[in-house]
C-alpha positions as CSV (number, residue, x, y, z in Angstrom):
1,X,-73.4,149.9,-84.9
2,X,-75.5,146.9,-86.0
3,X,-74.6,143.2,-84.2
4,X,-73.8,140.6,-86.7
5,X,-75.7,137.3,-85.9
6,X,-73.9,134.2,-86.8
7,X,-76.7,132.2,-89.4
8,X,-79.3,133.5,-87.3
9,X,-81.0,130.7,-85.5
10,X,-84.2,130.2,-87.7
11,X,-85.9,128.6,-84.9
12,X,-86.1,130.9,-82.7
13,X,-89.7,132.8,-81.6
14,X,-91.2,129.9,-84.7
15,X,-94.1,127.4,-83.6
16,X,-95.1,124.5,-84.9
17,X,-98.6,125.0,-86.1
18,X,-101.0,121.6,-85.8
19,X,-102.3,122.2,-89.4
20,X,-99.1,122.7,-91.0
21,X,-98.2,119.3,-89.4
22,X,-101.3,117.6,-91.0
23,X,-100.2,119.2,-94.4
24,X,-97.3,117.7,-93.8
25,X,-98.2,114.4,-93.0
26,X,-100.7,114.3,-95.7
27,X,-97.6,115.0,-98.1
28,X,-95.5,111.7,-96.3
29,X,-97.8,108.7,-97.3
30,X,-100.7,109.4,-95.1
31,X,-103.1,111.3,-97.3
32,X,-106.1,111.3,-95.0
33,X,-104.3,112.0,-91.8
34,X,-106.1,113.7,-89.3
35,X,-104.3,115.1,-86.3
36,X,-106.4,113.9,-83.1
37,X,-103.7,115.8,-80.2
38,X,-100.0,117.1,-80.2
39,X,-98.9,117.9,-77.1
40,X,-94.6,117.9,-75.8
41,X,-93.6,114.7,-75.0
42,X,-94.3,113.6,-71.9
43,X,-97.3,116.1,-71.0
44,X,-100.8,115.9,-71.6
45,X,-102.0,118.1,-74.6
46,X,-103.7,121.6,-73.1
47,X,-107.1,122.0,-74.1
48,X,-107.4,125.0,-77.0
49,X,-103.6,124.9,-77.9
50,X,-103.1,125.0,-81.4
51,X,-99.2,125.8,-81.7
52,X,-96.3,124.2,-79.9
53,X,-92.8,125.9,-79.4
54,X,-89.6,125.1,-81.4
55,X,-87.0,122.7,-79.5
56,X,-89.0,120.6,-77.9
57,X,-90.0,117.0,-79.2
58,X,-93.9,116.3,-79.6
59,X,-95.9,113.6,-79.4
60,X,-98.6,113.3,-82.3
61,X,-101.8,111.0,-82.5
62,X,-103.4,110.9,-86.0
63,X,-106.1,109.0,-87.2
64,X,-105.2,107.1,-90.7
65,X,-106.8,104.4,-92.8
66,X,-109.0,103.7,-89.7
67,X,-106.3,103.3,-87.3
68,X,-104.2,105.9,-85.2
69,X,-101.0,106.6,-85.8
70,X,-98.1,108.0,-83.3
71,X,-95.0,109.9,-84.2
72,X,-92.7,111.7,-82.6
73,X,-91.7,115.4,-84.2
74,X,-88.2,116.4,-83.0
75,X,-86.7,120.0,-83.0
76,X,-83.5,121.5,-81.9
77,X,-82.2,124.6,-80.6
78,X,-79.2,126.5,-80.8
79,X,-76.9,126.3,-77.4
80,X,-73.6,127.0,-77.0
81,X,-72.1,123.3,-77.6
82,X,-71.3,123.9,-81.1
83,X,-75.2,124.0,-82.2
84,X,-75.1,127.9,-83.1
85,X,-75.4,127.4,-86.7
86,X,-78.6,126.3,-88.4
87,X,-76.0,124.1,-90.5
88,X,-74.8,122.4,-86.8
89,X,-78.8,121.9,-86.0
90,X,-79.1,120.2,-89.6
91,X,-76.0,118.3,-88.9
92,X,-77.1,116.9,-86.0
93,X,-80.7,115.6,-87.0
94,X,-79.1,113.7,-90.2
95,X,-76.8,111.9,-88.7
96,X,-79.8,111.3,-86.0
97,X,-81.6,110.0,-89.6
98,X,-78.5,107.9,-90.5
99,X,-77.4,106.5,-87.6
100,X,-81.7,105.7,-86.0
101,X,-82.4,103.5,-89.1
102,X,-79.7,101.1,-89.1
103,X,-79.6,100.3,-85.1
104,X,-80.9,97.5,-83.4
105,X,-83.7,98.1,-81.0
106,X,-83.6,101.8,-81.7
107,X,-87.0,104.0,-83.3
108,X,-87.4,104.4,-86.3
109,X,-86.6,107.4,-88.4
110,X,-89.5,108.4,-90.9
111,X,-88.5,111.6,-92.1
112,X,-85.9,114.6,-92.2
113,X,-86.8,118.1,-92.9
114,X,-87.1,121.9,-92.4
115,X,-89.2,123.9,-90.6
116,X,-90.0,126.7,-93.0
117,X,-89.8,130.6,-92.3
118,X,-93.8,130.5,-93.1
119,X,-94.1,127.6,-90.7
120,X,-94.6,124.8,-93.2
121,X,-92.6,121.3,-93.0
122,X,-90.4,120.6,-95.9
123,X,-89.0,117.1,-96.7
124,X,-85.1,116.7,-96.8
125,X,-83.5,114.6,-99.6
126,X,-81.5,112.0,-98.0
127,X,-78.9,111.8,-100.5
128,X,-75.5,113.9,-100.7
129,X,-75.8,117.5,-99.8
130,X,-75.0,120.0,-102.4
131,X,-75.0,123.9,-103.0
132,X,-75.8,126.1,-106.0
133,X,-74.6,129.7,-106.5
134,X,-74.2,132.1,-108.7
135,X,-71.3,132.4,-111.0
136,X,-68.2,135.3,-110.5
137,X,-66.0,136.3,-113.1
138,X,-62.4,136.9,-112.5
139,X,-59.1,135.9,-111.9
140,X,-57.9,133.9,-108.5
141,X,-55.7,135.9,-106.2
142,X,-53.0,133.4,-106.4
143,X,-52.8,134.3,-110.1
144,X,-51.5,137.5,-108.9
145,X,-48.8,136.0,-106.2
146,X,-47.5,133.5,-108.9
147,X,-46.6,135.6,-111.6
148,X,-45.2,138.1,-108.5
149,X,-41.8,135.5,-108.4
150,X,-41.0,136.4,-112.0
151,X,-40.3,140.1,-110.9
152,X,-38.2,142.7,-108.8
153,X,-40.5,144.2,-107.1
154,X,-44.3,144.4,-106.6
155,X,-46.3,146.5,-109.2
156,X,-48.7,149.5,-108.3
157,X,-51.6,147.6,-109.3
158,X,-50.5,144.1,-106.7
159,X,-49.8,147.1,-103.8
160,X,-53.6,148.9,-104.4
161,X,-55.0,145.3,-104.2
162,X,-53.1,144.6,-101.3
163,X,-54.3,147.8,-100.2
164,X,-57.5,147.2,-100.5
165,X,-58.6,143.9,-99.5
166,X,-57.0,144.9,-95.7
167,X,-59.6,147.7,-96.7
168,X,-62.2,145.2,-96.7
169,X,-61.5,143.3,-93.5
170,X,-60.5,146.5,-91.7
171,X,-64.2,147.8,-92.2
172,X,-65.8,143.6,-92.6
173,X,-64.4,143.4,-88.6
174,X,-65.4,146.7,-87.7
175,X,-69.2,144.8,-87.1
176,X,-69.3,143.4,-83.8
177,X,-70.7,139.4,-83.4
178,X,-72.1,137.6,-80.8
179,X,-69.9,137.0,-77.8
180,X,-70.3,133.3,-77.4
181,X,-69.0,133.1,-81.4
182,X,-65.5,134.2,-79.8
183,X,-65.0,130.7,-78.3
184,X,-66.5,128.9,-80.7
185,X,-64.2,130.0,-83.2
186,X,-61.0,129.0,-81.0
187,X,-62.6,125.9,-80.0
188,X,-63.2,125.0,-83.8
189,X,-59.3,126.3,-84.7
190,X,-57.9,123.6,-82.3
191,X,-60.1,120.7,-82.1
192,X,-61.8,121.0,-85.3
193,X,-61.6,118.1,-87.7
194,X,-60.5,121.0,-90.2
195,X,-58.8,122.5,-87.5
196,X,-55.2,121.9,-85.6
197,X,-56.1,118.6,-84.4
198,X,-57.5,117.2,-87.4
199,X,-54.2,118.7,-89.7
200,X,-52.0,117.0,-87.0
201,X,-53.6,113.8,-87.9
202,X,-53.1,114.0,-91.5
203,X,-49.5,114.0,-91.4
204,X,-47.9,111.0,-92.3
205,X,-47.2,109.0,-89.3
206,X,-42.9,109.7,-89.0
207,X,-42.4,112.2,-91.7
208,X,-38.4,113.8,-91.6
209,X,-39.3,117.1,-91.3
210,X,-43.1,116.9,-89.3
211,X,-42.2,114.2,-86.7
212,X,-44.9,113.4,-84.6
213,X,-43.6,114.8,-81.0
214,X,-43.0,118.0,-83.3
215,X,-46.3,118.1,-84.0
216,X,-47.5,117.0,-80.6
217,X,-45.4,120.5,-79.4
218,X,-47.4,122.3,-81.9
219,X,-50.4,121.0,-80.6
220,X,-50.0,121.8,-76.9
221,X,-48.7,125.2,-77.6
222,X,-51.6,126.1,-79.8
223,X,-54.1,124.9,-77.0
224,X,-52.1,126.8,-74.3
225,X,-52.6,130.2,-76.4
226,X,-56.5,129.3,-76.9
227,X,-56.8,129.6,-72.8
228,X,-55.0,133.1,-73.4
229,X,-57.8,134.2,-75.7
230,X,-61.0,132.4,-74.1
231,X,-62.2,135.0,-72.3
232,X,-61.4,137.7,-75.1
233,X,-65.4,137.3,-75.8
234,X,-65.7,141.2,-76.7
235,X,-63.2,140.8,-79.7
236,X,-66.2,139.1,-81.5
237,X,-66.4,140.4,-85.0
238,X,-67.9,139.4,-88.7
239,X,-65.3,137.4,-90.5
240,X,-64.8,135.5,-93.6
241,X,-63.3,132.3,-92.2
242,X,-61.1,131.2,-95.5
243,X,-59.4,134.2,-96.7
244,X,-56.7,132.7,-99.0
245,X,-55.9,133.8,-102.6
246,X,-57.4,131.0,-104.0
247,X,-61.3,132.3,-102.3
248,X,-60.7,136.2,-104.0
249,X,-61.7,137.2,-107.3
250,X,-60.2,139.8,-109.2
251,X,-61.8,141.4,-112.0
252,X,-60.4,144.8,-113.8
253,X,-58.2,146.9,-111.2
254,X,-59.2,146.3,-107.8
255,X,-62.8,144.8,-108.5
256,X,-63.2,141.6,-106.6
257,X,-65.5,138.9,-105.3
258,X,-65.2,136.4,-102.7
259,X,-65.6,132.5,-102.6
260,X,-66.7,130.1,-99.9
261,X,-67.4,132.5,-96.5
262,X,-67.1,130.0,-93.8
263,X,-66.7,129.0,-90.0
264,X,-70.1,131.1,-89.3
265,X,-68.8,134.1,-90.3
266,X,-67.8,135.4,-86.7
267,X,-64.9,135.0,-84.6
268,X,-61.6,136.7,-84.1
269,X,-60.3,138.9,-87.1
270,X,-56.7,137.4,-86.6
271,X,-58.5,134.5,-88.5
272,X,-59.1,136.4,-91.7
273,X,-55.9,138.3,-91.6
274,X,-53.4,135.6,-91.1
275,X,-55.2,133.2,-93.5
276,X,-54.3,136.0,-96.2
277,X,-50.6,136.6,-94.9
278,X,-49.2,133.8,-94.4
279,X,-50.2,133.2,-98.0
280,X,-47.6,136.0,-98.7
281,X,-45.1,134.7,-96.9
282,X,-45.7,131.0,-98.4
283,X,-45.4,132.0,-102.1
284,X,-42.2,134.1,-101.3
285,X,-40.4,131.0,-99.7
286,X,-41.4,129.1,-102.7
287,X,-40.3,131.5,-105.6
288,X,-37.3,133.1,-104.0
289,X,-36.4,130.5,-100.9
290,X,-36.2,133.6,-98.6
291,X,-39.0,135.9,-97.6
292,X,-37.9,139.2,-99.5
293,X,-39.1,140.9,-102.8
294,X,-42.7,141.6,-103.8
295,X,-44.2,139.4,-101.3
296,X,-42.9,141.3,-98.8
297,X,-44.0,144.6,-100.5
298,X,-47.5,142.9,-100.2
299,X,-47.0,142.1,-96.8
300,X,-46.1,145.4,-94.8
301,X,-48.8,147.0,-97.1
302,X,-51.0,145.0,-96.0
303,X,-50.4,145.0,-92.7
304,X,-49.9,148.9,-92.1
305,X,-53.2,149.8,-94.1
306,X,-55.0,146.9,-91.6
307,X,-53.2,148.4,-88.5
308,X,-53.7,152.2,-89.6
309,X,-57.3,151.6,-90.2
310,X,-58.4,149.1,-87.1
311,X,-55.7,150.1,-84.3
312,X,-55.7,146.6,-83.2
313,X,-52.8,145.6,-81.8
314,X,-54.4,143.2,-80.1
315,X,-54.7,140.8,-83.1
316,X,-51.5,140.5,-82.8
317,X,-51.2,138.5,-79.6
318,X,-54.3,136.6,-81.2
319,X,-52.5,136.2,-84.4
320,X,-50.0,133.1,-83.3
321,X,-53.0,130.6,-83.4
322,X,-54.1,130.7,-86.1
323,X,-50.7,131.7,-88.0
324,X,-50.1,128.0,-86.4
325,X,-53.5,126.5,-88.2
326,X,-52.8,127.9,-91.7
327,X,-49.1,126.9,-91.4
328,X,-50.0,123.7,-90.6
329,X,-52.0,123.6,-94.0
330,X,-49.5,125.1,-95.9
331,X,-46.7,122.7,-94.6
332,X,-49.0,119.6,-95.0
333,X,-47.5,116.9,-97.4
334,X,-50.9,115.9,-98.0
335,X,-52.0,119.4,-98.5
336,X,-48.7,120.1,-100.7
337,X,-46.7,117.6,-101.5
338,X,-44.5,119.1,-104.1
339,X,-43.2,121.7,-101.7
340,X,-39.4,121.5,-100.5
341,X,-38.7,119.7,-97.4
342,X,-36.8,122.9,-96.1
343,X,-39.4,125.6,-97.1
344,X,-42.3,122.8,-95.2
345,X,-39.4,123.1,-92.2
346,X,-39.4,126.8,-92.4
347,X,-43.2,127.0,-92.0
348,X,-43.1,124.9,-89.4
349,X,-40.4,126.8,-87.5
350,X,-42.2,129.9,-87.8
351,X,-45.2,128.5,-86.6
352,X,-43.4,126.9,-83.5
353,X,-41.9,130.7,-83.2
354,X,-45.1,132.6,-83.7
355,X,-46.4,130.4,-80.8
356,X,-43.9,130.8,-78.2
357,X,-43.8,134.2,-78.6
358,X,-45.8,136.9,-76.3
359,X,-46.8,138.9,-79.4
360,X,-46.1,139.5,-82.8
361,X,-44.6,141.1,-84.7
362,X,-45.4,142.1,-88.6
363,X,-42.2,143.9,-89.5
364,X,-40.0,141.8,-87.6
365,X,-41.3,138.3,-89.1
366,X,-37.7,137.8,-90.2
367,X,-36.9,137.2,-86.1
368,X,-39.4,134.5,-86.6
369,X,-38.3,132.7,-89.8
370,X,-34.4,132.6,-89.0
C-alpha cells in the first residue's frame, strides 16, 4: 500500500547549482554578474564544489560593474514545527521578505523566490497570492440538504449519494500518511488561527448563548482530548481537510467533484467524516428544529456504509474533537448569524457532550443533543 506524502517537501535531495545562481542573478539587476565563491555561511568555500545542499544559507561573492557584490541566499527545510508543507516554507520566507524591509537595523531583503524542480531560481511576485484552477460543473451539496427540509423522507437518489461519498473517504483513508502529519493535524484543530482557538476568539465578547467561560470550557476540553490522541501517530491517513456540502459537486446521479482540499491533506479521518456530519445534523435542526427526517436518513447511511467499509471504531473516540471544531463554525454568529439562538445553543451543547464523553456514538446522537 503506497504512503501518502503530505505536499512532498520539494527541497529535499535538490542542490543549489552555482550557475543556476548566476542565471539568476543576471535576471535581478545584475546582468554581468559573475559568481567569484559560494560557500554555507560561515565556512570557507571547498575547492572544486560546484553545488551546495538545500536548507542551508550561503554566502555569495560576485563581481559586478567592477565591484563585488555579497548576498546572502537562504533556504528552508521541512521539520516538524509546522514547516511540513512547502506552503509553510513559502509562508515563512515572505513574511521574512515583509517584515526584513521595513525594520530598523535589520538586512535587507532583495528578493523572494522558488527553487525550481530543474534547479533554476524563479522570482516571487510580492503582491497578493492567488490561485487558478480549472472549472467543475455541478450542483453544491448543500443544494441537496436544503431542498431535503421540504420533504418526508430522504429520496433514493440523496441515500446513494450519501452512500457514496462515505464510499470515497472509506477508500480516500484507506492510504496511510506520514506519522508526524497525525499531530500536526491536532495541533492545527486546536491552536490554529482557523482552528478552536482562533473560532473561540471570534465570538463576540459576552454573547447570551456563547459566554466566554462557555467557550473557555470548550476550549480546555478540546485540548484535554488532543493529549488523548497525540500519540495515535499510526492513524495517519490521506484526508480532504474541508469536507462540507458546500466543497462537493454534484453532477448527474452520483457524479461529483471536490473543492478546496486542505490542511495538507493528511491527518486523522475523524476530520473528514465529522466535517460532512455534522452538516447533516446542522441543516436538520434548522429545517425541522429537531434532528429527525431525511437528515437523519442521511446520517446513519452514512455512517454504517463508512463503518461497514473501514471498521474503525476508533474514529469514534477521535471524532469529539473535531465534532467540537466544526460545531464551533456552525454555531458562530459571525459564521451564521441568521441562525436561532436555541438551534446555535443546541450545537453548542452537543459539542460540550461529544467532548465529555469517552466515545461516541452515531446512532445514539440523540443522548447527545437532549
Amino acid at each position: 500500500m503506497s504512503k501518502y506524502r503530505s505536499q512532498r517537501e520539494q527541497g529535499d535531495g535538490q542542490v543549489i547549482d552555482r550557475d543556476k545562481v548566476q542565471r539568476f542573478l543576471r535576471r535581478c539587476g545584475y546582468p554581468d554578474a559573475r559568481i567569484e565563491s559560494m560557500a554555507p555561511l560561515g565556512q570557507d568555500e571547498q575547492v572544486g564544489t560546484k553545488s551546495y545542499g538545500y536548507g542551508r544559507p550561503l554566502a555569495i561573492s560576485f563581481a559586478t560593474g567592477g565591484s563585488v557584490v555579497r548576498l546572502v541566499l537562504r533556504t528552508m527545510s521541512a521539520d516538524p514545527f509546522g514547516h511540513q508543507r512547502r506552503s509553510d516554507r513559502i509562508r515563512v520566507l515572505v513574511d521574512s521578505f515583509d517584515v526584513f524591509k521595513d525594520f530598523p537595523q535589520h538586512v535587507r531583503p532583495l528578493q523572494v523566490g522558488t527553487l525550481e524542480q530543474d534547479g533554476e531560481l524563479r522570482k516571487m511576485a510580492f503582491g497578493e497570492p492567488f490561485l487558478v484552477t480549472e472549472f467543475a460543473e455541478g450542483v453544491l451539496y448543500a443544494v441537496d440538504l436544503g431542498q431535503l427540509g421540504k420533504m418526508d423522507r430522504a429520496r433514493p437518489i440523496d441515500l446513494q449519494r450519501a452512500e457514496t461519498l462515505a464510499r470515497f473517504l472509506a477508500k480516500l483513508h484507506s492510504e496511510p500518511a506520514e506519522r508526524g502529519t497525525y499531530r500536526r493535524d491536532l495541533r492545527d484543530t486546536i491552536g490554529g488561527g482557523e482552528g478552536i482557538f482562533g473560532l473561540c476568539d471570534s465570538y463576540p465578547g459576552e454573547h447570551k448563548v456563547a459566554g466566554l467561560k462557555r467557550l473557555e470550557e470548550i476550549e480546555l476540553a478540546a485540548v484535554r482530548r488532543r493529549w488523548r490522541l497525540r500519540d495515535k501517530e499510526a492513524r495517519a491517513r490521506r484526508t480532504h481537510g474541508d469536507f462540507h456540502p458546500f466543497n462537493i459537486l454534484f453532477r448527474e446521479g452520483t457524479d461529483f467533484s471536490l473543492l478546496d482540499a486542505s490542511r495538507g491533506g493528511a491527518g486523522e479521518p475523524a476530520d473528514d467524516v465529522t466535517c460532512l456530519c455534522i452538516n447533516y445534523l446542522f441543516f436538520g435542526l434548522i429545517q425541522r428544529g429537531r434532528f429527525e427526517g431525511p437528515q437523519r436518513e442521511l446520517w446513519d447511511r452514512f455512517w454504517q456504509t463508512y463503518l461497514d467499509r473501514t471498521g474503525d471504531t476508533e474514529l469514534l473516540e477521535a471524532a469529539a474533537l473535531y465534532f467540537a471544531w466544526r460545531g464551533l463554525v456552525l454555531a458562530s454568529p459571525v459564521w451564521y448569524p441568521g441562525i436561532d439562538d436555541g438551534v446555535r445553543d443546541r450545537l453548542l451543547r452537543f459539542v460540550e457532550r461529544v467532548l465529555g464523553a469517552d466515545s461516541f456514538d452515531p446512532h445514539q446522537v440523540h443522548r447527545f443533543l437532549s
